[in-house]
MARSEFI-755564 format. One record per residue (C-alpha): residue number from 1; z, x, y. Coordinates in Angstrom, 2 decimals. Layout:
BEGIN
<vose><n>NUM</n><Z>Z</Z><X>X</X><Y>Y</Y></vose>
...
***
This chain:
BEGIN
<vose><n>1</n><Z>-73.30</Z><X>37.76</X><Y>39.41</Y></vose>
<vose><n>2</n><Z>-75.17</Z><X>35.93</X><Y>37.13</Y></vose>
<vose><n>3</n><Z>-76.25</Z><X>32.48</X><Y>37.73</Y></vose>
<vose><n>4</n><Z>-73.81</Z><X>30.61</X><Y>35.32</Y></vose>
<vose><n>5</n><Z>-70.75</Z><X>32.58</X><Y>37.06</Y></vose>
<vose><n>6</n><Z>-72.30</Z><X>31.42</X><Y>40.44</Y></vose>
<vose><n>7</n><Z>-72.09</Z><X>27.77</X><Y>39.29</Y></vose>
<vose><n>8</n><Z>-68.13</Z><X>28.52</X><Y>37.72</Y></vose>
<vose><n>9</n><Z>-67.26</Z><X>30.26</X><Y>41.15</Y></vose>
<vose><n>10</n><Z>-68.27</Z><X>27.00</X><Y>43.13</Y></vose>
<vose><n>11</n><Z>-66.77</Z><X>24.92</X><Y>40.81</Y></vose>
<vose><n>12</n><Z>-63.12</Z><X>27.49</X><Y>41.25</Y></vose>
<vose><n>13</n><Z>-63.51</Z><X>26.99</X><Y>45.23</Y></vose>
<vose><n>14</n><Z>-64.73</Z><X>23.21</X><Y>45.99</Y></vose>
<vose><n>15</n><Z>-63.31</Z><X>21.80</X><Y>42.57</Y></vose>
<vose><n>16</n><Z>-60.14</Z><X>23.64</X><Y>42.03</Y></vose>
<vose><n>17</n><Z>-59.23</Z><X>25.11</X><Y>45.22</Y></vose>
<vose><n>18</n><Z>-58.14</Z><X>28.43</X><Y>43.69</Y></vose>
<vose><n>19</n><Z>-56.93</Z><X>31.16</X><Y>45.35</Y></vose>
<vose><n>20</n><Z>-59.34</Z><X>34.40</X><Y>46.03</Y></vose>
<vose><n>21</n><Z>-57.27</Z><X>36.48</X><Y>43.73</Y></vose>
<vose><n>22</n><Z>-57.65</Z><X>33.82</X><Y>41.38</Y></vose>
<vose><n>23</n><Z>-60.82</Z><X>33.31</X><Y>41.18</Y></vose>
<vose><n>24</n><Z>-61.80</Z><X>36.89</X><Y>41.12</Y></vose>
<vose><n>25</n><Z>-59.48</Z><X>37.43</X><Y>37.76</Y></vose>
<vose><n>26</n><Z>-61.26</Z><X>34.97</X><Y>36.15</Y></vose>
<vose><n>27</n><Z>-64.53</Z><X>35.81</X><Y>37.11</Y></vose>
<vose><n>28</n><Z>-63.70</Z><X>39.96</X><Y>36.01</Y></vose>
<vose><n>29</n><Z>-62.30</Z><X>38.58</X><Y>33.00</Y></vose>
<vose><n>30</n><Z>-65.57</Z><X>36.51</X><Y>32.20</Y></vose>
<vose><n>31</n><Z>-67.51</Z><X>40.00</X><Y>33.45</Y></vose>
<vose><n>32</n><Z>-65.53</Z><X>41.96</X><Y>30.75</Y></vose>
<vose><n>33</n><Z>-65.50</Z><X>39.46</X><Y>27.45</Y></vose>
<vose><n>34</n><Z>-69.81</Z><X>39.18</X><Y>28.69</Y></vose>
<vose><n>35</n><Z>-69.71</Z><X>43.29</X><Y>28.11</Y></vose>
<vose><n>36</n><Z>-67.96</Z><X>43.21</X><Y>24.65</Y></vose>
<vose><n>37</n><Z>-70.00</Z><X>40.85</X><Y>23.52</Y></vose>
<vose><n>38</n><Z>-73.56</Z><X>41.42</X><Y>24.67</Y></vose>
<vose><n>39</n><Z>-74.68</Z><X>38.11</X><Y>24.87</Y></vose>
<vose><n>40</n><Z>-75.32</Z><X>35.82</X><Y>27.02</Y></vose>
<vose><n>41</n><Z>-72.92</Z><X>33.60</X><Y>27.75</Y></vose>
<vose><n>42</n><Z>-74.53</Z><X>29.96</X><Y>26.46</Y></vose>
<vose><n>43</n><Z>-74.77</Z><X>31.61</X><Y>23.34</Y></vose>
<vose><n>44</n><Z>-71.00</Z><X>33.11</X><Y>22.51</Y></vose>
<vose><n>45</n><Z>-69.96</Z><X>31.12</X><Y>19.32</Y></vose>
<vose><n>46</n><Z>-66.01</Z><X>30.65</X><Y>18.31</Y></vose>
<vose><n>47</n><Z>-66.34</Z><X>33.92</X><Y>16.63</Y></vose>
<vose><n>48</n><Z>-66.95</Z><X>36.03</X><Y>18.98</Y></vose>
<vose><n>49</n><Z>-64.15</Z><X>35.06</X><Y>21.58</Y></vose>
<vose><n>50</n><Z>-62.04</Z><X>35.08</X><Y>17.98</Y></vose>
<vose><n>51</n><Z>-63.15</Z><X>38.94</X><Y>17.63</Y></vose>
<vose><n>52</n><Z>-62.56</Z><X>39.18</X><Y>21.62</Y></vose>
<vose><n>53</n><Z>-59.11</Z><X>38.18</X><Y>21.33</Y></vose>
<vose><n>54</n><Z>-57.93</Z><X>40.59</X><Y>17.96</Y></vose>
<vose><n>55</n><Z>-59.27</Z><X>43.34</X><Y>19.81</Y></vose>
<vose><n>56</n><Z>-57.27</Z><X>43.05</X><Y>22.77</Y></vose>
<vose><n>57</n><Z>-54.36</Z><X>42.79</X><Y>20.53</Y></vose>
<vose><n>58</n><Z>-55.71</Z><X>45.60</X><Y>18.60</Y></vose>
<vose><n>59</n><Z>-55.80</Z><X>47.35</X><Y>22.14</Y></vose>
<vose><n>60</n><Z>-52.40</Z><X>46.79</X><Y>22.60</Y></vose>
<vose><n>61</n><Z>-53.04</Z><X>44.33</X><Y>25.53</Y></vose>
<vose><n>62</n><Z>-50.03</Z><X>42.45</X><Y>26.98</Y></vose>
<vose><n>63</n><Z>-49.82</Z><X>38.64</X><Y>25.58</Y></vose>
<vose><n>64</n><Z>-49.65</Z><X>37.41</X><Y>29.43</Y></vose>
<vose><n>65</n><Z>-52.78</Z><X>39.32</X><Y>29.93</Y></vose>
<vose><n>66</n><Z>-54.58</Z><X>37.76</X><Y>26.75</Y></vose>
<vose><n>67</n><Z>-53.28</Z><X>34.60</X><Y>27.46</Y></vose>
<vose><n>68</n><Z>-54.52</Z><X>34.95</X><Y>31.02</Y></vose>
<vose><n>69</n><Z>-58.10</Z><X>35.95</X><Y>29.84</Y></vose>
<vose><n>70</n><Z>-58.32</Z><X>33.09</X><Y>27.46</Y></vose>
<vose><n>71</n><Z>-57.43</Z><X>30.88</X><Y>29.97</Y></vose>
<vose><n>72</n><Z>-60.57</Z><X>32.25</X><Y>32.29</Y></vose>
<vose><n>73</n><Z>-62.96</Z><X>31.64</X><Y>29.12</Y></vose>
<vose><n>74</n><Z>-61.48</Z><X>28.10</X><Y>28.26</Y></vose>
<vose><n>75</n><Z>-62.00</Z><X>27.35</X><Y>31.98</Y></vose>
<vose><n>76</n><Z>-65.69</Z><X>28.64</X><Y>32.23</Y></vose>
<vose><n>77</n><Z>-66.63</Z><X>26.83</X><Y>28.77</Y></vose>
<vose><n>78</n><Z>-64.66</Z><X>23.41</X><Y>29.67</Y></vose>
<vose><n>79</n><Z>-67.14</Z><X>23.69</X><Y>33.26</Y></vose>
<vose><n>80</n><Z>-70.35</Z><X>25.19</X><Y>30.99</Y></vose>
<vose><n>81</n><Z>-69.67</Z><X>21.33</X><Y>28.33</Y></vose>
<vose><n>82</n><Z>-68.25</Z><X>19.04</X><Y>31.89</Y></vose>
<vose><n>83</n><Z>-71.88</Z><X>19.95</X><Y>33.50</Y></vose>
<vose><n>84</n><Z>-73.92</Z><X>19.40</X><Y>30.36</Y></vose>
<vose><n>85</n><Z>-74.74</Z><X>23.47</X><Y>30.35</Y></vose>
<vose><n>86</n><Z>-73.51</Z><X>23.28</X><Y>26.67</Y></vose>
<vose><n>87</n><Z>-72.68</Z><X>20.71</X><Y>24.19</Y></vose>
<vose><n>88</n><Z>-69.81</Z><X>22.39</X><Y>22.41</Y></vose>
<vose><n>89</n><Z>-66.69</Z><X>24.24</X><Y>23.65</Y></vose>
<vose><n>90</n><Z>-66.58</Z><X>28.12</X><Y>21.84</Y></vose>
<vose><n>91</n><Z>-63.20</Z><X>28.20</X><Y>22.84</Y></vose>
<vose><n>92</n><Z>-61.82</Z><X>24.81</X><Y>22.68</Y></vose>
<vose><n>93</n><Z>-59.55</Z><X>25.33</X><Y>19.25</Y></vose>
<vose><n>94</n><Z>-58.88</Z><X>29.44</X><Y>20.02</Y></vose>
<vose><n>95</n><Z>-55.67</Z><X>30.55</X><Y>20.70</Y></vose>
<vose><n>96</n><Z>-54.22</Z><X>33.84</X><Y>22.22</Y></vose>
<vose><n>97</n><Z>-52.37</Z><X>34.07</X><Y>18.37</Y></vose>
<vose><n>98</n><Z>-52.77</Z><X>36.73</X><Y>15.86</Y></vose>
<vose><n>99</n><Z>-55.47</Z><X>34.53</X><Y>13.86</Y></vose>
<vose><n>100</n><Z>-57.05</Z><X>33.11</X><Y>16.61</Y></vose>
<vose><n>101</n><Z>-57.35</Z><X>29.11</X><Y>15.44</Y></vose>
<vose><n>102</n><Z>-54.94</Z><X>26.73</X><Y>16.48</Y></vose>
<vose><n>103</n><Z>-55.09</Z><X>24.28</X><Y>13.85</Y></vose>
<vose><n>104</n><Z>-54.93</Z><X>20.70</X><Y>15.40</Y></vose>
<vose><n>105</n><Z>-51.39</Z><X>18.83</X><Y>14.86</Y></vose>
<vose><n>106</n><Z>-52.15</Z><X>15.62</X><Y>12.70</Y></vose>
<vose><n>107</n><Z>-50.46</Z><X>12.75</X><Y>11.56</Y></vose>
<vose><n>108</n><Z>-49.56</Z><X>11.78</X><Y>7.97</Y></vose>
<vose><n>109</n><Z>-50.92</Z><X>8.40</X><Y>6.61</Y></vose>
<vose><n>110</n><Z>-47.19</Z><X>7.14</X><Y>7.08</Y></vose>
<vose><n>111</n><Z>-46.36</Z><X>8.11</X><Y>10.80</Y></vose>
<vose><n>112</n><Z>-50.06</Z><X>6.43</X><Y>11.42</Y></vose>
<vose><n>113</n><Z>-49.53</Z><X>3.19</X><Y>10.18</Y></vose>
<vose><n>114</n><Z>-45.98</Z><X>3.53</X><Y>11.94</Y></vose>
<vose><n>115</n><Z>-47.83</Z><X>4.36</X><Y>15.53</Y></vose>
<vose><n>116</n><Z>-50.22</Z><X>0.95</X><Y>14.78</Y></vose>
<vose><n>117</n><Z>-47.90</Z><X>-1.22</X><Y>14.02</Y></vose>
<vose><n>118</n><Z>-46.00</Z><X>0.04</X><Y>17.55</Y></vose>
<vose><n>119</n><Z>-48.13</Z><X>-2.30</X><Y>20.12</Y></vose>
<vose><n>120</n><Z>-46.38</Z><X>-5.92</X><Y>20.83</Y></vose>
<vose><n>121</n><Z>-49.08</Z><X>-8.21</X><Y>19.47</Y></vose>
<vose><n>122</n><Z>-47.61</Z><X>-11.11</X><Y>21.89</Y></vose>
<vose><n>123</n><Z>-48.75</Z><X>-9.82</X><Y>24.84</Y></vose>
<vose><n>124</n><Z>-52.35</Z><X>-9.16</X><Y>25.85</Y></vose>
<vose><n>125</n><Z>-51.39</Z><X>-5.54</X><Y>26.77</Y></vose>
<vose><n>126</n><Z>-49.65</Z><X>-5.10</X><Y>23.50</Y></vose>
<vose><n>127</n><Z>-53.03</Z><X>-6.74</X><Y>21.52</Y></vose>
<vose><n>128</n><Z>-55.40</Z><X>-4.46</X><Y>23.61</Y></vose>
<vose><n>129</n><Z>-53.19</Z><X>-1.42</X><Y>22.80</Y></vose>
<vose><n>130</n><Z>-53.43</Z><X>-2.62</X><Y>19.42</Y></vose>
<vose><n>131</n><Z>-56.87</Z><X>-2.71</X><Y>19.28</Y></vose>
<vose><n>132</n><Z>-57.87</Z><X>0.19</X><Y>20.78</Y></vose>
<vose><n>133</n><Z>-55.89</Z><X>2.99</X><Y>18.68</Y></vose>
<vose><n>134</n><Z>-57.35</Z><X>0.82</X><Y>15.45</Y></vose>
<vose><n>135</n><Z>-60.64</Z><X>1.67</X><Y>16.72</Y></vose>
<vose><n>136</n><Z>-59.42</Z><X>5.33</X><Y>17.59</Y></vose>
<vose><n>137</n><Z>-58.11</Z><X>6.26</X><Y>14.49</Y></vose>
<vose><n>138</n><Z>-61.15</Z><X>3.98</X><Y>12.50</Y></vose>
<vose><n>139</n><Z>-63.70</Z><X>6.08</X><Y>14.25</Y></vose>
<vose><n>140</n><Z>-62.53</Z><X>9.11</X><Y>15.19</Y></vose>
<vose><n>141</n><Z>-63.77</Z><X>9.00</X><Y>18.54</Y></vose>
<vose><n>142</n><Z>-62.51</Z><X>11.38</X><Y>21.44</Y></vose>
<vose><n>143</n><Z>-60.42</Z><X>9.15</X><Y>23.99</Y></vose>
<vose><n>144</n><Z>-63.45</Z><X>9.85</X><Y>26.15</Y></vose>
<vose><n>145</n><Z>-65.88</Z><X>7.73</X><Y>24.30</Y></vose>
<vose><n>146</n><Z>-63.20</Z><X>5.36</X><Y>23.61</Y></vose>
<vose><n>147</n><Z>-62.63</Z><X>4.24</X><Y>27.04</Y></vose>
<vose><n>148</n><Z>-66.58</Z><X>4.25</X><Y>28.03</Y></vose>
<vose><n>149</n><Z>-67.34</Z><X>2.30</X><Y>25.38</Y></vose>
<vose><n>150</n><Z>-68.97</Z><X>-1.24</X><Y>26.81</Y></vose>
<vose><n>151</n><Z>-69.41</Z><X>-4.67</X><Y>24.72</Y></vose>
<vose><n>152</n><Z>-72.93</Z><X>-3.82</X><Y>24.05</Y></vose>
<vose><n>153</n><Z>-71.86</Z><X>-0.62</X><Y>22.15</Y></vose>
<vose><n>154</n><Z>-70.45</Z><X>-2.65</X><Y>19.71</Y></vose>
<vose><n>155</n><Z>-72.33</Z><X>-4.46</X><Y>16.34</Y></vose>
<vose><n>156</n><Z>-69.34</Z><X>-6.41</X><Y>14.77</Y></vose>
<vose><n>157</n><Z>-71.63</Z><X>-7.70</X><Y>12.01</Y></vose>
<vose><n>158</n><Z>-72.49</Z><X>-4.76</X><Y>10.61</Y></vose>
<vose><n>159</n><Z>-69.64</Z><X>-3.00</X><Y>11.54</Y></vose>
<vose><n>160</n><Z>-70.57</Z><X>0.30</X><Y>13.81</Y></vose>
<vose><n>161</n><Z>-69.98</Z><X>1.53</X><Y>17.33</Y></vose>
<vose><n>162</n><Z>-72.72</Z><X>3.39</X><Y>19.44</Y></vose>
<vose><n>163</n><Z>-70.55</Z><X>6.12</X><Y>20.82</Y></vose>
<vose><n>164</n><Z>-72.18</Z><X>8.46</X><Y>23.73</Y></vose>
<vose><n>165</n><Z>-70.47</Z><X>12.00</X><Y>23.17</Y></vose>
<vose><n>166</n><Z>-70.89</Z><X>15.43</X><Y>24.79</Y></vose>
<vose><n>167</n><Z>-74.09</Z><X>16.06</X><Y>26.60</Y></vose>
<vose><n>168</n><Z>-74.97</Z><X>12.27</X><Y>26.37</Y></vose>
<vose><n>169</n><Z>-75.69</Z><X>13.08</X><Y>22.73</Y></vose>
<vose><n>170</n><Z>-75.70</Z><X>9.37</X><Y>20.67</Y></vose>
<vose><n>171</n><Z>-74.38</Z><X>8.87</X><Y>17.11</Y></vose>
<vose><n>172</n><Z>-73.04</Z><X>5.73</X><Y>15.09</Y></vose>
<vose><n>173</n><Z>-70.15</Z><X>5.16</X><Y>13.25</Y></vose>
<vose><n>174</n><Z>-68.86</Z><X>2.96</X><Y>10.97</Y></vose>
<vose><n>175</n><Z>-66.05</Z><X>0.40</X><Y>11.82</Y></vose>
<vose><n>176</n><Z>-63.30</Z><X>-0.63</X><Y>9.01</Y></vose>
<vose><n>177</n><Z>-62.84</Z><X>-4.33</X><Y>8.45</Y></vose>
<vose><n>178</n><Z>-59.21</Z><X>-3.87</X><Y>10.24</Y></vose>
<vose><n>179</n><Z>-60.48</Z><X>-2.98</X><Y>13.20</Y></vose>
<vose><n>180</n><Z>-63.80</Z><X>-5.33</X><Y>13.58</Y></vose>
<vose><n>181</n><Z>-61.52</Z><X>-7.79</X><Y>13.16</Y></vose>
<vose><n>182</n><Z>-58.75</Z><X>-6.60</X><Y>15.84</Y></vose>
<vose><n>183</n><Z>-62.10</Z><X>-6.33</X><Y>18.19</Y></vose>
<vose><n>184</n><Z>-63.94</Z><X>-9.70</X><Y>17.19</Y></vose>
<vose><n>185</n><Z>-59.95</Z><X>-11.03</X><Y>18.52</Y></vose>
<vose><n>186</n><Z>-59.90</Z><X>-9.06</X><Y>21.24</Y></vose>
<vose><n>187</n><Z>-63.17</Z><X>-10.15</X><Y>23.05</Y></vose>
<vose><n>188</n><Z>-62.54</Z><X>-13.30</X><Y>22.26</Y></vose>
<vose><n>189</n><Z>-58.86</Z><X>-14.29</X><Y>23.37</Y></vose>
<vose><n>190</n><Z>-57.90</Z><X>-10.98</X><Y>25.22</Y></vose>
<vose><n>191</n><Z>-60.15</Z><X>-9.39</X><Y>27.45</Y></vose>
<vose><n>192</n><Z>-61.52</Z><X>-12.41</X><Y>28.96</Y></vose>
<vose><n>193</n><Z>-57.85</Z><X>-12.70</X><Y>30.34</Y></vose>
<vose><n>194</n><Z>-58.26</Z><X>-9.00</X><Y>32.05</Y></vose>
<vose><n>195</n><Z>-59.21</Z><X>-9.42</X><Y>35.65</Y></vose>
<vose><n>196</n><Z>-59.34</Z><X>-8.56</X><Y>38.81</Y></vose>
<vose><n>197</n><Z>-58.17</Z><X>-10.48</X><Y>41.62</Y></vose>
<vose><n>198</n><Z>-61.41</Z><X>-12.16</X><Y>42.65</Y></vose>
<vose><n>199</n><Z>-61.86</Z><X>-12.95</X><Y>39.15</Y></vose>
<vose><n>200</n><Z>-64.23</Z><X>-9.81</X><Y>38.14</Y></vose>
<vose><n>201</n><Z>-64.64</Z><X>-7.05</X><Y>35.32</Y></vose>
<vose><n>202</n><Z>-65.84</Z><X>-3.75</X><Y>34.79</Y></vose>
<vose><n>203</n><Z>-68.16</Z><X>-3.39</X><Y>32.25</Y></vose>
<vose><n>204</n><Z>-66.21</Z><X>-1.20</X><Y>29.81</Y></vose>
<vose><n>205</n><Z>-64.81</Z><X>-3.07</X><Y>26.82</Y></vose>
<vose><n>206</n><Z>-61.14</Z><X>-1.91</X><Y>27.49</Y></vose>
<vose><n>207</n><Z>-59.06</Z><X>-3.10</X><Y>30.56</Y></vose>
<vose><n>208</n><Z>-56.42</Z><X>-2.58</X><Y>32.26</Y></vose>
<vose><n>209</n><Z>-53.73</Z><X>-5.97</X><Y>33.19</Y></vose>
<vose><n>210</n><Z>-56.09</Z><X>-5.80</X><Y>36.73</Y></vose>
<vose><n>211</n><Z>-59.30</Z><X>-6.24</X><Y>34.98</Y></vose>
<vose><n>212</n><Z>-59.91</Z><X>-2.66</X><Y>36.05</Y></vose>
<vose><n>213</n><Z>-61.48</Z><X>0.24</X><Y>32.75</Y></vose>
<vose><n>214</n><Z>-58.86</Z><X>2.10</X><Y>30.96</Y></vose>
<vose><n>215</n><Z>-58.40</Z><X>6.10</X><Y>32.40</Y></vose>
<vose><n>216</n><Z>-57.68</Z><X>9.00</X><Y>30.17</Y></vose>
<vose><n>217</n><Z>-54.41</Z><X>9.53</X><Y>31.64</Y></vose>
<vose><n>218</n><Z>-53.09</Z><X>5.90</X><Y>31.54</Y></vose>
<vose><n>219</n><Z>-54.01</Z><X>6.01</X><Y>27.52</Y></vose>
<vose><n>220</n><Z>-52.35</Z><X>9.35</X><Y>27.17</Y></vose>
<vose><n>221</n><Z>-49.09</Z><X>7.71</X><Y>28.68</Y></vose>
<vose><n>222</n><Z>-49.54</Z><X>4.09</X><Y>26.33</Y></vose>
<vose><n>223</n><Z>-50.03</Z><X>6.29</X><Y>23.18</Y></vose>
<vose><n>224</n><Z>-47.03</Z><X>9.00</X><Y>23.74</Y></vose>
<vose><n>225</n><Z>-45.19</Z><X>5.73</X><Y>24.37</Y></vose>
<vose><n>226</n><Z>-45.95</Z><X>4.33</X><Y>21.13</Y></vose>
<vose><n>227</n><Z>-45.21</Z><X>7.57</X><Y>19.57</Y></vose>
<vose><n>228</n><Z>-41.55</Z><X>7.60</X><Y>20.86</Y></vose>
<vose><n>229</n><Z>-41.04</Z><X>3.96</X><Y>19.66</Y></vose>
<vose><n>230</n><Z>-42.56</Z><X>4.95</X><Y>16.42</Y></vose>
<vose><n>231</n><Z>-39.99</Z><X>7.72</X><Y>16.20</Y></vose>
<vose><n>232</n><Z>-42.37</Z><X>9.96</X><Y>15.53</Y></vose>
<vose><n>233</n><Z>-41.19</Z><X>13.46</X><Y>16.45</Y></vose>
<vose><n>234</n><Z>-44.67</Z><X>15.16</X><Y>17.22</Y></vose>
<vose><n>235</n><Z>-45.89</Z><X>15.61</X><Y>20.26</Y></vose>
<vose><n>236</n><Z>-48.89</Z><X>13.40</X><Y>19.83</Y></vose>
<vose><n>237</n><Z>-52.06</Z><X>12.82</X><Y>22.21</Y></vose>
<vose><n>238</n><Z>-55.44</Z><X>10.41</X><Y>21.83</Y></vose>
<vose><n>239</n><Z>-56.68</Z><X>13.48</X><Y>20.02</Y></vose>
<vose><n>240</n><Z>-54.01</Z><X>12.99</X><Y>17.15</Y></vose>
<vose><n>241</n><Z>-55.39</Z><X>10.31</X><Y>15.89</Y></vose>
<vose><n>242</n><Z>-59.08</Z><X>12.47</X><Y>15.74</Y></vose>
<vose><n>243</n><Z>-57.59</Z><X>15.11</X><Y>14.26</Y></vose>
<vose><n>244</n><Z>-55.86</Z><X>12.54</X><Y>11.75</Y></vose>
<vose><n>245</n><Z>-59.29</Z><X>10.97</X><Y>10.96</Y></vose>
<vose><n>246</n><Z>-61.00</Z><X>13.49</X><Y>10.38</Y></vose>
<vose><n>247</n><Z>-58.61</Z><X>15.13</X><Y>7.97</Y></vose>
<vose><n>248</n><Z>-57.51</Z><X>12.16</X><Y>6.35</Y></vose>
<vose><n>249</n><Z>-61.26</Z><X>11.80</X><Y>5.19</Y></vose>
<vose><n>250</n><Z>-61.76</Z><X>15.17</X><Y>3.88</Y></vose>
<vose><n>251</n><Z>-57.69</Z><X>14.86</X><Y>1.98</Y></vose>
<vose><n>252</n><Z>-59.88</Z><X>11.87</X><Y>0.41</Y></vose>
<vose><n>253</n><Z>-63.25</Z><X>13.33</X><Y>-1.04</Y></vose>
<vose><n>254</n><Z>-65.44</Z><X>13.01</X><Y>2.13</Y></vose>
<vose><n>255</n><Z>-68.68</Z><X>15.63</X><Y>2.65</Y></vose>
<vose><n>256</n><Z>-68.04</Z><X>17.68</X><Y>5.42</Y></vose>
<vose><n>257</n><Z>-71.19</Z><X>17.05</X><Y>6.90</Y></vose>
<vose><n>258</n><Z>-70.13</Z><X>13.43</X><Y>6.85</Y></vose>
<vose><n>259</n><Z>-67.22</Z><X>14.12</X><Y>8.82</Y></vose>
<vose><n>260</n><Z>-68.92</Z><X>16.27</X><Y>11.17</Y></vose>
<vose><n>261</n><Z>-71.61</Z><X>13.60</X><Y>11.71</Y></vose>
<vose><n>262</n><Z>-69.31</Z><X>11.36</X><Y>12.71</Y></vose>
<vose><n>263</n><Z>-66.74</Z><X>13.24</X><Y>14.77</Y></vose>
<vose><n>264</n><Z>-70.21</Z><X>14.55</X><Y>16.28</Y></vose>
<vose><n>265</n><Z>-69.65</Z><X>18.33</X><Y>16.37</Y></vose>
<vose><n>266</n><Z>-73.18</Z><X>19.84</X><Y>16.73</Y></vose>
<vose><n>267</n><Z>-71.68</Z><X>23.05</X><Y>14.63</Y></vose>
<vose><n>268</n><Z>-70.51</Z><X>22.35</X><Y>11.75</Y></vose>
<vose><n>269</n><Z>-67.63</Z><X>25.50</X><Y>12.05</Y></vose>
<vose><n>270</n><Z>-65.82</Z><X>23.42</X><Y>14.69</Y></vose>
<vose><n>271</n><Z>-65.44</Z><X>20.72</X><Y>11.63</Y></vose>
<vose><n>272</n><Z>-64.39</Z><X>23.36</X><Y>9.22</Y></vose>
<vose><n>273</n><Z>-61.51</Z><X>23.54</X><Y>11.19</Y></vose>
<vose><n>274</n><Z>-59.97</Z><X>20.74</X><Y>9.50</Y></vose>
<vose><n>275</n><Z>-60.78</Z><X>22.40</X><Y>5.86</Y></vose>
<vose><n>276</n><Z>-57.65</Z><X>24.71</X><Y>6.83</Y></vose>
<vose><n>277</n><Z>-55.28</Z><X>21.57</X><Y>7.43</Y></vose>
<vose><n>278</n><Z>-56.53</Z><X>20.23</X><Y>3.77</Y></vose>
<vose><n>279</n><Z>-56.20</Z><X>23.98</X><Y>1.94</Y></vose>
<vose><n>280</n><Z>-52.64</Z><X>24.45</X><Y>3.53</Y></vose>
<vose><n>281</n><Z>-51.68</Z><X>20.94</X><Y>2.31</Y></vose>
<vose><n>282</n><Z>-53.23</Z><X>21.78</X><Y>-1.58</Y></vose>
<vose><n>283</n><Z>-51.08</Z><X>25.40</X><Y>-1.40</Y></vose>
<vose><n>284</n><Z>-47.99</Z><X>23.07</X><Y>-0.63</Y></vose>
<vose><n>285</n><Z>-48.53</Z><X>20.54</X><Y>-3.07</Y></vose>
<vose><n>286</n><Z>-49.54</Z><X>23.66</X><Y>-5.19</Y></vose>
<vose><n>287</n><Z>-46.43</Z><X>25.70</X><Y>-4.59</Y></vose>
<vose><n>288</n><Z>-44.19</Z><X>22.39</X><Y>-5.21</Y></vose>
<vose><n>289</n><Z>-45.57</Z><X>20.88</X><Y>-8.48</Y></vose>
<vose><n>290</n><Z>-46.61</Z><X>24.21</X><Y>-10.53</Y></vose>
<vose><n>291</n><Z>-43.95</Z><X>25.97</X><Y>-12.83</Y></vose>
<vose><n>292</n><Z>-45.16</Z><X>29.46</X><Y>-12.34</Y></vose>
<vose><n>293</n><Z>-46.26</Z><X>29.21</X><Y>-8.47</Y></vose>
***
C-alpha cells in the first residue's frame, strides 16, 4: 500500500468510520484505476479517470459497479485537495455517464436577478443575505472562500476581494459597483448589529443573528430558500451562482484565461468546462433562428 492510500485508509477509519468491507472496496478500486493508468496517483488528470470510466462501460461493467468505483476516486481526490496533497480535484465534474462530464446546472441572467432580489432588505438577516449572494455571484467565489472571507480581505475603493482558495493559493478579483456598495452598507449598518451575547464577533465578515461566522451548510439552506421563493425550479446550491458567473462571462466575450484566473482553477481544462454550457446554448440559438438548421 502506497503511502497516499495509507493516509486515505486513516482518513476511511478515524474520519468516516467506514466499515472494513468498505474501506477495502474503495481502496481495491483505487488499486485497480492506479493499474490502468500507470501513474501515480497526484498526477491522474480529468482525462484519464474520463478514459477509466468508458472503458468499464466498454467492458460491460454494471452502472452500480461504475458508480461505486467513481465514488472511491471522488472520495480519495476530495481527501488528496481537503489535506493540501493536491490543488485540484481530477474527478470533481466526472460522472459515471456515457461522456463522462457533468456539465454544471446554471442559472439564466433572469432567474439570477430573481434569486437577488429574494432577501428581505428590512431585516439585517435579509440585508446580509443580500449581500452575500451579490458578492457570490459578482465574484464567483466557491461558498468556501465566501464565508472565510474577513474585513481585511476586502478593498472597497478599488473594488477587489483577496480570496484564499484551494491549497491556500491567493488571487484577486474584481468587485462590481452593486456589490461594493451592498458591502460598504453592510459593514456599516449591519454587521456591527451581529453579536454574540457578551457583545463579541468572529472575525469573518459574514455573521450569523448570534454574532457567530456563517457555515457551509447554514448558506446552503438560506440560498435553496431563496430559490423556492424565487420560484425557481432548479435545484440550485452556492455553486450555482459559480457556475452562473463564470458562464455568464464567457456568453459575454470574456478570455478564458480571464475566467479561469478568477474562478482560480490551476488547469485551465477544469474552466473549459463551461465552453460546453456556451457551445450548447449557440447550437440552440443556432437551431432556432436559422432557416435551413
Amino acid at each position: 500500500m502506497t503511502e497516499e492510500f495509507k493516509l486515505f485508509n486513516e482518513y476511511l477509519t478515524v474520519e468516516l468510520g467506514l466499515a472494513a468491507n468498505t474501506k477495502e472496496a474503495y481502496l481495491r478500486d483505487l488499486t485497480i484505476f492506479k493499474s490502468f493508468c500507470m501513474k501515480e496517483m497526484c498526477s491522474v488528470t480529468r482525462q484519464d479517470i474520463i478514459k477509466y470510466m468508458q472503458n468499464l462501460k466498454k467492458e460491460r461493467y454494471a452502472p452500480a459497479t461504475i458508480a461505486r468505483k467513481l465514488a472511491a476516486l471522488k472520495a480519495f481526490y476530495r481527501f488528496m485537495v481537503n489535506e493540501r496533497i493536491m490543488r485540484e480535484d481530477p474527478a470533481e465534474v466526472v460522472e459515471a455517464g456515457t461522456k463522462g462530464m457533468k456539465l454544471p446546472r446554471i442559472l439564466n441572467t433572469s432567474e439570477v436577478d430573481r434569486l437577488l432580489k429574494a432577501p428581505n432588505l428590512d431585516t439585517f438577516e435579509g440585508y446580509r443575505d443580500k449581500t452575500m449572494l451579490e458578492v457570490l455571484y459578482a465574484t464567483g467565489t466557491r461558498v468556501s472562500e465566501l464565508i472565510t472571507l474577513k474585513s481585511g480581505d476586502l478593498n472597497l475603493n478599488m473594488q477587489y476581494i483577496i480570496a484564499f482558495g484551494k491549497g491556500s493559493k491567493e488571487r484577486i478579483i474584481p468587485l462590481g459597483k452593486i456589490a461594493t456598495n451592498y458591502l460598504k452598507d453592510y459593514l456599516e449598518k449591519v454587521r456591527p448589529n451581529l453579536k454574540t451575547k457578551e457583545g463579541q464577533q468572529e472575525p469573518f465578515l459574514f455573521l450569523t443573528v448570534t454574532g457567530k461566522g456563517m457555515t457551509r451548510q447554514r448558506f446552503w439552506q438560506i440560498i435553496k430558500e431563496y430559490g423556492k421563493k424565487s420560484n425557481i425550479n432548479k435545484d440550485i446550491s452556492p455553486h450555482t451562482l459559480r457556475h452562473s458567473f463564470a458562464t455568464h462571462l464567457l456568453d459575454n466575450g470574456a478570455d478564458l484565461r480571464i475566467v479561469q484566473e478568477l474562478l482560480g482553477h490551476s488547469d485551465i481544462s477544469t474552466t473549459q468546462i463551461y465552453t460546453h454550457l456556451t457551445n450548447k446554448r449557440l447550437r440552440t440559438i443556432y437551431d432556432k433562428a436559422h432557416p435551413r438548421a
